[in-house]
C-alpha positions as CSV (number, residue, x, y, z in Angstrom):
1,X,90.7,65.7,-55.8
2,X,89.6,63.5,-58.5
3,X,90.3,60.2,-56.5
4,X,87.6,61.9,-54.1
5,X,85.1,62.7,-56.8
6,X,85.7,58.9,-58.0
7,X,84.8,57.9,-54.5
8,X,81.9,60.0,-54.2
9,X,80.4,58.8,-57.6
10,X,78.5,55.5,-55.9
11,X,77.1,57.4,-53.5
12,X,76.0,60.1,-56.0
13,X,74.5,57.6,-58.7
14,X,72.9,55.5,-55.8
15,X,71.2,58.9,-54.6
16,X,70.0,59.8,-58.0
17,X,69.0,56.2,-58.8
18,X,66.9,56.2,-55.3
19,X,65.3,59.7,-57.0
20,X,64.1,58.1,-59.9
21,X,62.7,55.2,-58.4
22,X,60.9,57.3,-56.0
23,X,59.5,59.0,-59.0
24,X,58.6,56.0,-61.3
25,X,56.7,54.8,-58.4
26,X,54.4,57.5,-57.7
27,X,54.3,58.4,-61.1
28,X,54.5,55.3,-63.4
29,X,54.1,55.9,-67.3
30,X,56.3,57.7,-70.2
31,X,55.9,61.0,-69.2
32,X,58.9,63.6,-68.0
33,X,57.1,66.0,-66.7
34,X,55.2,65.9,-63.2
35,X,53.1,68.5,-61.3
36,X,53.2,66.1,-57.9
37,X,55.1,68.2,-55.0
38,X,56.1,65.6,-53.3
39,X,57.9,64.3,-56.2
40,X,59.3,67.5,-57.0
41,X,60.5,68.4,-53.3
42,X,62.2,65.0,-53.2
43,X,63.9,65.3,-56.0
44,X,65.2,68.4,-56.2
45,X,66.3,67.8,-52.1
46,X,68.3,64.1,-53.2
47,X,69.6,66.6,-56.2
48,X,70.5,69.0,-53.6
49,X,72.4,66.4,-51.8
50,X,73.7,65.0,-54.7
51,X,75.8,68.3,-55.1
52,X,76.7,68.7,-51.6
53,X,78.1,65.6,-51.3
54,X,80.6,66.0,-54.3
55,X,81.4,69.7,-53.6
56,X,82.1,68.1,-49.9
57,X,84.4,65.4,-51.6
58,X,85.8,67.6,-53.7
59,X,86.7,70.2,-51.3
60,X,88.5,67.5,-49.4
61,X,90.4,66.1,-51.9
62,X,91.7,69.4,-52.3
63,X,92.8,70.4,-49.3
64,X,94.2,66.4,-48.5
65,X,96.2,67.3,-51.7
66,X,97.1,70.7,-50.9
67,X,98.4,69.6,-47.6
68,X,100.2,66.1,-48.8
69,X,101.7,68.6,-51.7
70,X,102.7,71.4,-49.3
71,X,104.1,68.5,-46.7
72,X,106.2,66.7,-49.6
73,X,107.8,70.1,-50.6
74,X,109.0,70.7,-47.4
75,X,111.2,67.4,-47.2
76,X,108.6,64.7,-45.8
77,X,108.3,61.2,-47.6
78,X,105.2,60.9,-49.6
79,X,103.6,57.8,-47.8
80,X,104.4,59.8,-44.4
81,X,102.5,62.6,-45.2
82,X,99.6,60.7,-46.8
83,X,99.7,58.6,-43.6
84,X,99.8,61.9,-41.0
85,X,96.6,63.3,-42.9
86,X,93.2,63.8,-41.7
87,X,92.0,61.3,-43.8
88,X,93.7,58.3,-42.9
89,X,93.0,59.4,-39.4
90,X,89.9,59.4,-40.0
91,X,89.4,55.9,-41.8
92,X,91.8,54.5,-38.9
93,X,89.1,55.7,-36.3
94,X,86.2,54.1,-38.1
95,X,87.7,51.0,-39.0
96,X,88.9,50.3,-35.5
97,X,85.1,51.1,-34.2
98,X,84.5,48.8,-36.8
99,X,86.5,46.2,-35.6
100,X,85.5,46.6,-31.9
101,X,82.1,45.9,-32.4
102,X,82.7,42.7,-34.8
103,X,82.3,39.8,-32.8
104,X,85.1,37.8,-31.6
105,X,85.9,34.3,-33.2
């Protein structure tokens, strides 16, 4: 689970980042307070998000772990039940889309 939450963390400091940007630019100065909705929607929507996407991660890392735990009890080598897991399924699919539409050489 914490492997996930590492590889959520980009993703969660680029969101908040984009946030405060967004906010320094329609509202430049010293001050931490604002009254401007569509500062406030926006940031409390990419907050939103921000929590969503590591609950998501989280939740994923959980039940990858609970499964590759659950799998390992029952007799199966560890890299075989990492490599049988949604996850790796998943990344397999994407990178060989990924692949596909690289140009050939």
């Amino acid at each position: 689970m914490v492997a996930y939450q590492i590889i959520a963390t980009p993703v969660v400091a680029c969101v908040i980042l984009a946030a405060w940007v967004f906010w320094r630019i329609l509202e430049p100065g010293h001050s931490a307070t604002t009254q401007n909705p569509l500062i406030l929607v926006v940031t409390l929507s990419l907050a939103f998000a921000s929590l969503i996407v590591m609950l998501t991660m989280s939740l994923a890392g959980f039940y990858e772990g609970w499964r590759t735990g659950g799998r390992v009890a029952g007799g199966r080598p560890l890299r075989e039940a990492i490599v049988d897991g949604p996850t790796v399924r998943l990344l397999r699919s994407l990178l060989s889309k990924v692949r596909s539409k690289l140009p050939m050489s």
